[in-house]
N, C-alpha and C positions, 0 to 999 in steps of 0.2 A: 375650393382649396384642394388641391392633390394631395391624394393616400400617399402617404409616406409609413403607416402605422405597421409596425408587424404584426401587431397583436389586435385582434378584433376589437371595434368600438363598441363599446354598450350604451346608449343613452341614459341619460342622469336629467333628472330636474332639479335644482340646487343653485343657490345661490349662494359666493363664498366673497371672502376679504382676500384680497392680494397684499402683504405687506412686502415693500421695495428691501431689496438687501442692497448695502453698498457694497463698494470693493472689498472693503476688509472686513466684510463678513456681519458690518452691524446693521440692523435694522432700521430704517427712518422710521417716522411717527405715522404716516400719512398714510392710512389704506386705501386702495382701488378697489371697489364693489362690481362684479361679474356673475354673471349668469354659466354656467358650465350648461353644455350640452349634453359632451360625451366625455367617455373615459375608457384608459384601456389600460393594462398593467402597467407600462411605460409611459401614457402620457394622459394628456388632458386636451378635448377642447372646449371653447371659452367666448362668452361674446362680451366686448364693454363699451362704453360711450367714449373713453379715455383712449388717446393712442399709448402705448406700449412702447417701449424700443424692444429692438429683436436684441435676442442676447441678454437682455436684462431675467436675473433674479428675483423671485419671487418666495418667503414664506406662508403658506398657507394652513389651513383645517379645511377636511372637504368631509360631508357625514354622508355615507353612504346609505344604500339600499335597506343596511341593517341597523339602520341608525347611528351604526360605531362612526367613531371619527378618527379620520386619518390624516395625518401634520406629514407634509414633505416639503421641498424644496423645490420650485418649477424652474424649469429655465423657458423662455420665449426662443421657439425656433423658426416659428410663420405668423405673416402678418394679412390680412384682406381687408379692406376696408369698403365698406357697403355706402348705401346711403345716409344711414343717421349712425352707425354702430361700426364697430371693428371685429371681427375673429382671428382669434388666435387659435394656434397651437402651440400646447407646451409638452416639454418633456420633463418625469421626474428625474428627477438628479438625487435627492436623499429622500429614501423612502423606506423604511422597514420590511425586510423580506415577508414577514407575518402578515404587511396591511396588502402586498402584494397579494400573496396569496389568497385576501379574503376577496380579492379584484377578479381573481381566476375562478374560485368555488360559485362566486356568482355566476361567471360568464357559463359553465357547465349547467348548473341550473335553468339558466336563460337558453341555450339553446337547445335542453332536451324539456323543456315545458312546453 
């Protein structure tokens, strides 16, 4: 997949729920279970057995490094599809400046450790 990322990737082991948003903002029932790779303050990426539409919405929880958990809004902007799996990339779209920044204090961490 091509870097498109501004913001450096940090690797995550995690597995999270993708719930589908509709148009008008409501939730379906049905979640998508994905393996997250990486993560950067802006985005995410992501592997599933499930294809994706590009453009499609996503609600999530994703618990990071420090346990906390962070709820945002994905949107799918790349698609790969492998042999038995798919990668994505997504972008956050609704994310709290606060869980941003606890994305960054890691990355400072991470690369003066």
């Amino acid at each position: 997949m091509e870097e498109k990322r501004r913001h450096k990737r940090l690797e995550i082991d995690v597995s999270i729920e993708l719930e589908r948003l509709g148009e008008g903002g409501e939730t379906a029932s049905a979640y998508v279970p994905v393996e997250v790779t990486d993560i950067s303050r802006t985005g995410i990426g992501f592997k599933a057995a499930q294809k994706l539409a590009e453009g499609s919405f996503f609600n999530t929880k994703i618990q990071i490094w420090t346990k906390e958990v962070i709820e945002t809004v994905i949107k799918i902007v790349r698609t790969e599809e492998s042999e038995s799996t798919y990668r994505y990339g997504g972008i956050f779209i609704a994310m709290a400046d606060s869980d941003a920044f606890k994305i960054d204090v890691y990355q400072i961490f991470h690369d003066y450790a």
